[in-house]
ZAVOSE-42411 format. One record per residue (C-alpha): residue in three letters; x, y, z. Coordinates in steps of 0.25 Angstrom, whole numbers, padded with zeros to 4 digits, always signed. Example, Ala and Ser with C-alpha at 12.3 -4.5 7.8 and 13.67 -1.06 7.14 Angstrom:
BEGIN
ALA+0049-0018+0031 SER+0055-0004+0029 
END
This chain:
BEGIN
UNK+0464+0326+0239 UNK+0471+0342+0241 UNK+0467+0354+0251 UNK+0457+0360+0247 UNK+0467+0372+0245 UNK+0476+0363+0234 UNK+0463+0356+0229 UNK+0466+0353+0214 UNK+0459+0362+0204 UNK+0451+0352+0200 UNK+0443+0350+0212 UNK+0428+0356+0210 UNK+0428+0369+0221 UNK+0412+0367+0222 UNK+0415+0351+0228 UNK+0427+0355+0236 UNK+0418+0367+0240 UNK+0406+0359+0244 UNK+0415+0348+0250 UNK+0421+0361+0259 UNK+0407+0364+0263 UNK+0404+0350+0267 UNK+0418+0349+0276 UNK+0415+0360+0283 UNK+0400+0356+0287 UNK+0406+0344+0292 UNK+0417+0351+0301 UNK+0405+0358+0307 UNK+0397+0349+0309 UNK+0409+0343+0318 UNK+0411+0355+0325 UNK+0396+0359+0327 UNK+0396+0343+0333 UNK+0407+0345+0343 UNK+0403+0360+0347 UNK+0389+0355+0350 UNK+0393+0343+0358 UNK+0399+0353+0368 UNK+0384+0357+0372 UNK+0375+0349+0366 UNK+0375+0338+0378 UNK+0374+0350+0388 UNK+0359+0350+0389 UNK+0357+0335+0389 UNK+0367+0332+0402 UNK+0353+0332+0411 UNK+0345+0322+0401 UNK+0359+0315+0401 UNK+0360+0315+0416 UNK+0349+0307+0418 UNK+0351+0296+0407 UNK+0365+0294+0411 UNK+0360+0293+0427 UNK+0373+0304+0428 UNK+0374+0315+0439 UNK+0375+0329+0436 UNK+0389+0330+0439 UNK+0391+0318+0430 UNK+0383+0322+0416 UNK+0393+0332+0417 UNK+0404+0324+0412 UNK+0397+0321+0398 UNK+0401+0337+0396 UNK+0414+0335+0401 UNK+0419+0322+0394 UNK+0416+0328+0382 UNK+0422+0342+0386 UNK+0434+0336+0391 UNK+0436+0326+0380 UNK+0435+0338+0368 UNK+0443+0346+0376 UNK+0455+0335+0375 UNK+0454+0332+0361 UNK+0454+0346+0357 UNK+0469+0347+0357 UNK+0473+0335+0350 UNK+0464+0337+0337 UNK+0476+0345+0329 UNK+0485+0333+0332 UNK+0475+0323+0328 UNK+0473+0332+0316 UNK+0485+0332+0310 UNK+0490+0315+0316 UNK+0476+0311+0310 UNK+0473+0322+0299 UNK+0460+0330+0302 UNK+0449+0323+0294 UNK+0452+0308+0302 UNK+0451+0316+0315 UNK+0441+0324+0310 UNK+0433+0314+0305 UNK+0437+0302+0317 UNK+0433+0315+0327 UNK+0418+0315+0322 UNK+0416+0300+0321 UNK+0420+0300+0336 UNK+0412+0311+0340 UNK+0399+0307+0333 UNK+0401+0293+0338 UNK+0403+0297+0353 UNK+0393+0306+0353 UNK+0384+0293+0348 UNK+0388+0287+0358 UNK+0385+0298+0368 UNK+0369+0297+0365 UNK+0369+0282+0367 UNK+0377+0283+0381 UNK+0371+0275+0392 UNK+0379+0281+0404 UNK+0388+0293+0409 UNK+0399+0284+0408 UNK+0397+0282+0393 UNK+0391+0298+0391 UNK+0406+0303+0397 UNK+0415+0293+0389 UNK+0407+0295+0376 UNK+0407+0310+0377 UNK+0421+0310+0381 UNK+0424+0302+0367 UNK+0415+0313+0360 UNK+0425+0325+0365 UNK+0435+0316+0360 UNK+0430+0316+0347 UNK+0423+0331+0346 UNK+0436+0337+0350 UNK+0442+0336+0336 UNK+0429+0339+0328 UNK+0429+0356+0330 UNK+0444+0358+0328 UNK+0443+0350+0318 UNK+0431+0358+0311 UNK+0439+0368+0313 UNK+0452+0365+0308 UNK+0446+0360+0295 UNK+0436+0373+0293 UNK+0448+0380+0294 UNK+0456+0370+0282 UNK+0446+0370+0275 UNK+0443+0385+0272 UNK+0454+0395+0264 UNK+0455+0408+0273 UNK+0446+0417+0267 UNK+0434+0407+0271 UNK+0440+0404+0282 UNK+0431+0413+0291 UNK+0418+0408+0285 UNK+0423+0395+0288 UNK+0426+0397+0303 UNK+0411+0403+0304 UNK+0405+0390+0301 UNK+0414+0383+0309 UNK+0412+0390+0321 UNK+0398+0390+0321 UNK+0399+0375+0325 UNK+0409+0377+0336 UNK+0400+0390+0341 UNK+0385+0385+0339 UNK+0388+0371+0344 UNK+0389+0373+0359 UNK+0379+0385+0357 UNK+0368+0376+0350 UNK+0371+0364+0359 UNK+0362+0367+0371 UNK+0352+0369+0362 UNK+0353+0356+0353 UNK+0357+0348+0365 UNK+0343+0353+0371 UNK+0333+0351+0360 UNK+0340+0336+0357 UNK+0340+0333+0371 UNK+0323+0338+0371 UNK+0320+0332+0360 UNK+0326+0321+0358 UNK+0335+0314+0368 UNK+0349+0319+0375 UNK+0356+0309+0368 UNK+0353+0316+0354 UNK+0362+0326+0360 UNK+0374+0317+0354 UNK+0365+0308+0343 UNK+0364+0322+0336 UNK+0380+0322+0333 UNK+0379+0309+0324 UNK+0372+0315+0311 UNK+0382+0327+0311 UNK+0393+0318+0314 UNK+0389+0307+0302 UNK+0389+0319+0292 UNK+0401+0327+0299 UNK+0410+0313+0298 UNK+0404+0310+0282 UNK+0408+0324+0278 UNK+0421+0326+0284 UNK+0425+0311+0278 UNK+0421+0313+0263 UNK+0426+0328+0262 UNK+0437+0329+0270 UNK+0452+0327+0269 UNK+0461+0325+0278 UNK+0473+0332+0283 UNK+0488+0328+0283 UNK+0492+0319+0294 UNK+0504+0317+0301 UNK+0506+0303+0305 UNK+0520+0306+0314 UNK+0513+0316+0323 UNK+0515+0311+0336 UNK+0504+0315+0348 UNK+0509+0324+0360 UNK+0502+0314+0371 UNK+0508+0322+0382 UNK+0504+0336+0378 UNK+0490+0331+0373 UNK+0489+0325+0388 UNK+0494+0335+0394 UNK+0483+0344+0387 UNK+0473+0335+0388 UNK+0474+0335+0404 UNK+0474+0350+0405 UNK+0462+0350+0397 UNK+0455+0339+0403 UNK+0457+0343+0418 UNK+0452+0358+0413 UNK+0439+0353+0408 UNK+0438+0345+0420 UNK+0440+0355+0429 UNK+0429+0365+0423 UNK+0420+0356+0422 UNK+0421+0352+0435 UNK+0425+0363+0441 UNK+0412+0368+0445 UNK+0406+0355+0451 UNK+0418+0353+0459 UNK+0420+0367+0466 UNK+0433+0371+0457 UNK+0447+0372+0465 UNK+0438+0366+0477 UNK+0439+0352+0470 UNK+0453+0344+0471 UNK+0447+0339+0457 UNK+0447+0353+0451 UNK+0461+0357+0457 UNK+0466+0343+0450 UNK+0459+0347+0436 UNK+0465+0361+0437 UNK+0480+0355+0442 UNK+0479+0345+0429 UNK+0474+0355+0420 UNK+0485+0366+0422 UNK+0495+0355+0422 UNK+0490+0350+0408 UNK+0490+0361+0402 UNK+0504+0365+0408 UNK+0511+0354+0404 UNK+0504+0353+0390 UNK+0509+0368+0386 UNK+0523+0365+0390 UNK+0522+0352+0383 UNK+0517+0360+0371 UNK+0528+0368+0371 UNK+0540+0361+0375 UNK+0536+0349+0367 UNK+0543+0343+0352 UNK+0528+0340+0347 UNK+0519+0345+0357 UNK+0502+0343+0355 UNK+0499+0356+0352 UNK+0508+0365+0343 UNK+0514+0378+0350 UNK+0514+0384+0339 UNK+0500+0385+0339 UNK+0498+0395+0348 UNK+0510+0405+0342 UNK+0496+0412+0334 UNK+0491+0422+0342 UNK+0478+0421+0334 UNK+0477+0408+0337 UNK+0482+0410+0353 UNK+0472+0421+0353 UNK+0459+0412+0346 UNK+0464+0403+0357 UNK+0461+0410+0369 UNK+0449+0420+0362 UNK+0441+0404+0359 UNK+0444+0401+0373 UNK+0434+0413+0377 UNK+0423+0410+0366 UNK+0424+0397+0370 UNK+0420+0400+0384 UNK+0410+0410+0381 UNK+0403+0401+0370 UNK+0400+0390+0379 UNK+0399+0396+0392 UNK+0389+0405+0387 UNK+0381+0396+0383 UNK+0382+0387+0396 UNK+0379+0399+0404 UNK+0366+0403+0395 UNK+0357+0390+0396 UNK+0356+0389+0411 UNK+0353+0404+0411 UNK+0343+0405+0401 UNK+0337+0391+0408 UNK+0339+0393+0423 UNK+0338+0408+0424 UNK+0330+0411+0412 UNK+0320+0401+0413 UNK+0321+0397+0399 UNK+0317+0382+0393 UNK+0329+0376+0391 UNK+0325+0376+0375 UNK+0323+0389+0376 UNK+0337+0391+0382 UNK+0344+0385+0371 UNK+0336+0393+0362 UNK+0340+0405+0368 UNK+0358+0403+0366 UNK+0354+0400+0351 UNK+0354+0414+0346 UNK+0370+0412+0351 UNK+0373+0403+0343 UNK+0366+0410+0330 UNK+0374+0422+0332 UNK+0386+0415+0334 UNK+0383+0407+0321 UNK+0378+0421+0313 UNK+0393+0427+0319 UNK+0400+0416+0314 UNK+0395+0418+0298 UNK+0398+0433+0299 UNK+0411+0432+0307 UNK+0414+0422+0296 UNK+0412+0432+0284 UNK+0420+0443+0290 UNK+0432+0436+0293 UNK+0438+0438+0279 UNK+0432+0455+0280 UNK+0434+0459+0295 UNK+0446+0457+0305 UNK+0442+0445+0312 UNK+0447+0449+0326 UNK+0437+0461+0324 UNK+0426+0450+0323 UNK+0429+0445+0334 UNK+0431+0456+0344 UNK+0416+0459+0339 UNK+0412+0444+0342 UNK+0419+0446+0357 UNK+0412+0460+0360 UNK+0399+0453+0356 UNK+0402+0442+0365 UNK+0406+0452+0378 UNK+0395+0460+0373 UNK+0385+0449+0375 UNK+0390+0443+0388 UNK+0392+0459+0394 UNK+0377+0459+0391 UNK+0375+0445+0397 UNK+0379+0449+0411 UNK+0368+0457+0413 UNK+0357+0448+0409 UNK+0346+0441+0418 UNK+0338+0430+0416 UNK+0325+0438+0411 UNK+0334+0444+0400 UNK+0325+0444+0386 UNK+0326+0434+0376 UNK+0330+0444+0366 UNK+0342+0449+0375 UNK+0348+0434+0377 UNK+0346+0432+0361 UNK+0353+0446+0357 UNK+0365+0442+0366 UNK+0367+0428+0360 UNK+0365+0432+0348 UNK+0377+0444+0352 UNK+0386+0433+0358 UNK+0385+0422+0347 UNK+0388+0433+0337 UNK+0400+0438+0345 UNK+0404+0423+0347 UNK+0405+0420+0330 UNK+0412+0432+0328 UNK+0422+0427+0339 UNK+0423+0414+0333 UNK+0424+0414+0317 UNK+0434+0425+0318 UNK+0442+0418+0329 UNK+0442+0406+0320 UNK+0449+0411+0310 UNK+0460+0421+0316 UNK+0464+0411+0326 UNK+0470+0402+0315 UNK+0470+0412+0304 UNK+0486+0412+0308 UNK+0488+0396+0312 UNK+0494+0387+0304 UNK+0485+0378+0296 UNK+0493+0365+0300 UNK+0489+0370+0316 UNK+0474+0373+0313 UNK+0470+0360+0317 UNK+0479+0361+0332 UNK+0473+0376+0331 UNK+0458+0372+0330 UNK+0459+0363+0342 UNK+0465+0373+0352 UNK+0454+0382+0347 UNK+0444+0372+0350 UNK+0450+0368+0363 UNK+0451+0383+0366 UNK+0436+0383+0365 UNK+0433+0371+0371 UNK+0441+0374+0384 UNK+0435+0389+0384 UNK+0422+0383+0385 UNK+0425+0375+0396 UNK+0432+0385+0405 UNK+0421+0394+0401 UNK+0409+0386+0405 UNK+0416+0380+0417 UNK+0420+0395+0422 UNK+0405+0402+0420 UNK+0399+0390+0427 UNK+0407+0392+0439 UNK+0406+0406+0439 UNK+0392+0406+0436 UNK+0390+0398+0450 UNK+0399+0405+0457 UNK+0394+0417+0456 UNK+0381+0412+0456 UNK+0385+0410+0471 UNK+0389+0421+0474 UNK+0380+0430+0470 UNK+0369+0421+0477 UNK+0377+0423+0489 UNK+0378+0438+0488 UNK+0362+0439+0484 UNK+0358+0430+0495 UNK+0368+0440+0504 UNK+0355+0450+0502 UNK+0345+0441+0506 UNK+0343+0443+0520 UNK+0331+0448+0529 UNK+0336+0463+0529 UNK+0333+0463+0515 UNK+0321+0472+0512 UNK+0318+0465+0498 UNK+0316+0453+0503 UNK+0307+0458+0514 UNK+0294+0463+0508 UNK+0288+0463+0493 UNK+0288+0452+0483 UNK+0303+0449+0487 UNK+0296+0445+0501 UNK+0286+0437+0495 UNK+0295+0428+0487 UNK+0307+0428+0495 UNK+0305+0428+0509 UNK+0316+0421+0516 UNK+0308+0419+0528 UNK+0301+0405+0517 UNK+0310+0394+0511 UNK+0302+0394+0499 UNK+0304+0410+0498 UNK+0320+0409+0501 UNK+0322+0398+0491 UNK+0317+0407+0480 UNK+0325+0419+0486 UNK+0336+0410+0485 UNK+0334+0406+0471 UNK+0332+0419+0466 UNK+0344+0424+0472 UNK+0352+0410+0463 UNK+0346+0416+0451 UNK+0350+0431+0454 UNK+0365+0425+0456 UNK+0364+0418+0444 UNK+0360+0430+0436 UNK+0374+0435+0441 UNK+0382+0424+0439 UNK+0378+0424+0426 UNK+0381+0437+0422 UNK+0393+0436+0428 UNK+0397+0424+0420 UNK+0394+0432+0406 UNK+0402+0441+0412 UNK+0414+0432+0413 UNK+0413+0429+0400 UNK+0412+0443+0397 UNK+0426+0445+0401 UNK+0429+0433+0395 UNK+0427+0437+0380 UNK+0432+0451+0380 UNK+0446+0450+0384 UNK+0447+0441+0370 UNK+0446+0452+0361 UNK+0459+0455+0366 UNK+0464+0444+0359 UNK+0461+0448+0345 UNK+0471+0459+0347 UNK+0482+0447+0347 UNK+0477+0439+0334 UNK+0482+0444+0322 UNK+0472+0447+0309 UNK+0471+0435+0301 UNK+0478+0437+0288 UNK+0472+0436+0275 UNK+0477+0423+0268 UNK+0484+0416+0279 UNK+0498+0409+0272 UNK+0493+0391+0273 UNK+0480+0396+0274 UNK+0471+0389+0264 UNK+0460+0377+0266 UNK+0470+0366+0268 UNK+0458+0356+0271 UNK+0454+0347+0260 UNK+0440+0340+0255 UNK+0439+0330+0246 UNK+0435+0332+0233 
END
């Protein structure tokens, strides 16, 4: 066996073609798994609640463990990669993941849901940096853009098309389908991967920083922990919460200054001397965040305010995911004509552009509207991310690609959390707040409220009349405190485009920068 860059000249192109083709549907398939698993299960806790006899406090931790679990073992891939080589972590990584998630659909309590989705974010941690890392290998430069489009339509469509899979399974079939679905695509996933590819070099003395891994590990842990509970607990009102936040800064503290001060530390320092990279760190963190919290924002707007079905809803965030997809394939073609930090200053006015026009919808807004945005963002969002892909580690050292890919995935993943964790509580925040200052209005010198059809239905003088007055005014104040959230995200995005004035134009014909992963012939 030889790199596919070093292959003898021997070797049929049209099999080692074909065999390319096959390895990188595999890889796919792995990350579209992984990425659909993050919101897949969302739809299904209510139909899980009751099988499980769980409260609704409790269902929540079959999100969490996962969460938390794939959070974790983000880090650690790039060590495991090069102590284990990438095809037996790769390969070990989707057994486990399509085995857990077996056991997931047969679990017969909350005890055994948590312990089993905890084991399948241990698993699904490795499976998209490692997609990545070998998409990346496994192209020369010139393709490398193309590449990084289909890649990322796994990572991007996944937690977009999961509501809506999770949804029709769940309707149709049963909610334990949700998890039966990943055993197919695992089986051909594993096969493939086994038969085609080669694995990487390994070294055998590499010795595992447990205390920086720990150290990292509880910062990450105690920050998932506090978002997620965050809002159930009253934030900084909860001795609970002001622990979680206590541990977490302290993780993370004494993991950085481990980093750098130690002889071998977990994670390489020199990683983050790339400014492209640094930059694509922080830039992920921000589409991370919008991706998902978008999305988790949209269904119970579309459902509670709107009044749409709930298949009609998850209908309705599709168009996202084919104008992400549609991006994607462009953004990858224009990669080796068009600077790609102009591609994605074009993705991120689109995104601001779309969530500008967001904060000033309402819940009667025409169906054409909603899909013309979602369309507009998904767009912006593939022309963000392909580009991003390929500059971030257009400048990285191969050997550090597999490190690399896990920070970005990590990135992400953390992004996503704050995010969703950040626009819940504003969004009841300021739901409260403006029901306070609308109900401020509702007294009996006002003249609206005294005569007409705002008399009839709304007369505070009858119970009945002041609980409808009362739920109106929730639904105006929700109205608001939604718009307000697109706004936050708003001002989220566009301060990113700042960064691209820091990453450097991605040369040519990076030096080391061939496909260095090998099929079999």
């Amino acid at each position: 066996m030889a790199p596919a860059a070093t292959a003898a000249a021997s070797a049929d192109p049209s099999k080692e073609g074909l065999a390319r083709i096959l390895v990188t549907g595999c890889a796919m398939l792995a990350t579209l798994m992984q990425a659909l698993d993050a919101t897949i299960a969302n739809v299904a806790l209510p139909y899980m609640q009751g099988t499980l006899s769980a409260t609704s406090d409790q269902i929540t931790w079959v999100l969490t463990s996962y969460i938390v679990a794939a959070a974790i073992m983000t880090a650690p891939v790039g060590w495991l990669t090069q102590r284990f080589g990438r095809k037996s972590v790769f390969v070990v990584s989707l057994v486990g993941f399509t085995g857990a998630s077996m056991l997931c659909g047969i679990a017969q309590s909350l005890n055994q849901m948590v312990v089993f989705r905890l084991v399948q974010g241990v698993f699904g941690a490795a499976l998209v940096p490692l997609s990545q890392a070998t998409m990346l290998d496994l192209y020369p430069h010139e393709k490398r853009g193309q590449s990084m489009a289909v890649w990322g339509m796994g990572v991007m469509l996944g937690p977009i098309l999961g509501p809506t899979l999770g949804g029709w399974l769940t309707d149709a079939f049963d909610w334990r389908w949700v998890f039966f679905v990943n055993l197919p695509f695992g089986m051909l996933a594993t096969a493939g991967l086994v038969l085609l590819l080669s694995d990487s070099e390994k070294d055998h003395k590499l010795r595992f920083d447990w205390f920086g891994f720990a150290m990292l590990s509880l910062g990450i842990g105690a920050l998932q922990m506090m978002l997620d509970r965050g809002e159930q607990k009253d934030w900084f009102s909860s001795t609970e919460i002001l622990v979680e936040t206590v541990l977490a800064g302290l993780g993370f503290y004494l993991f950085v200054i481990h980093m750098f001060t130690a002889q071998k530390p977990f994670l390489t320092p020199a990683i983050f001397r790339d400014r492209n990279f640094v930059a694509g760190l922080v830039i992920m963190f921000a589409v991370g965040a919008v991706l998902l919290s978008v999305s988790a924002l949209l269904a119970p707007y579309l459902q509670h305010l709107g009044g749409y079905p709930v298949a009609t809803a998850g209908l309705l965030l599709a168009p996202r995911g084919f104008g992400t997809m549609f991006a994607m394939m462009v953004a990858g073609r224009l990669i080796g004509r068009v600077d790609p930090r102009l591609l994605m200053l074009t993705g991120l006015i689109l995104i601001t552009f779309s969530l500008w026009d967001m904060t000033d919808w309402t819940p009667d807004i025409p169906t054409s509207e909603l899909i013309a945005n979602s369309l507009l963002q998904g767009a912006g969002l593939g022309l963000v991310f392909t580009p991003l892909t390929v500059v971030a580690f257009a400048t990285l050292p191969p050997k550090l690609r597999a490190e690399g890919t896990a920070l970005f995935s990590l990135s992400r993943n953390i992004g996503s959390a704050i995010g969703i964790s950040v626009t819940s509580f504003l969004l009841t925040r300021n739901t409260q707040i403006m029901h306070a200052d609308l109900a401020a209005y509702v007294t009996p010198f006002n003249r609206m409220l005294q005569s007409g059809g705002a008399f009839t239905f709304w007369n505070a003088a009858a119970p009945p009349a002041l609980a409808a007055l009362n739920g109106e005014i929730t639904r105006q104040a929700s109205i608001i405190a939604y718009a307000n959230d697109f706004k936050f995200m708003m001002l989220i995005t566009l301060p990113t485009a700042l960064l691209l004035l820091f990453m450097r134009k991605p040369p040519p014909h990076p030096p080391g920068d061939e496909a260095v992963v090998e099929v079999m012939e």
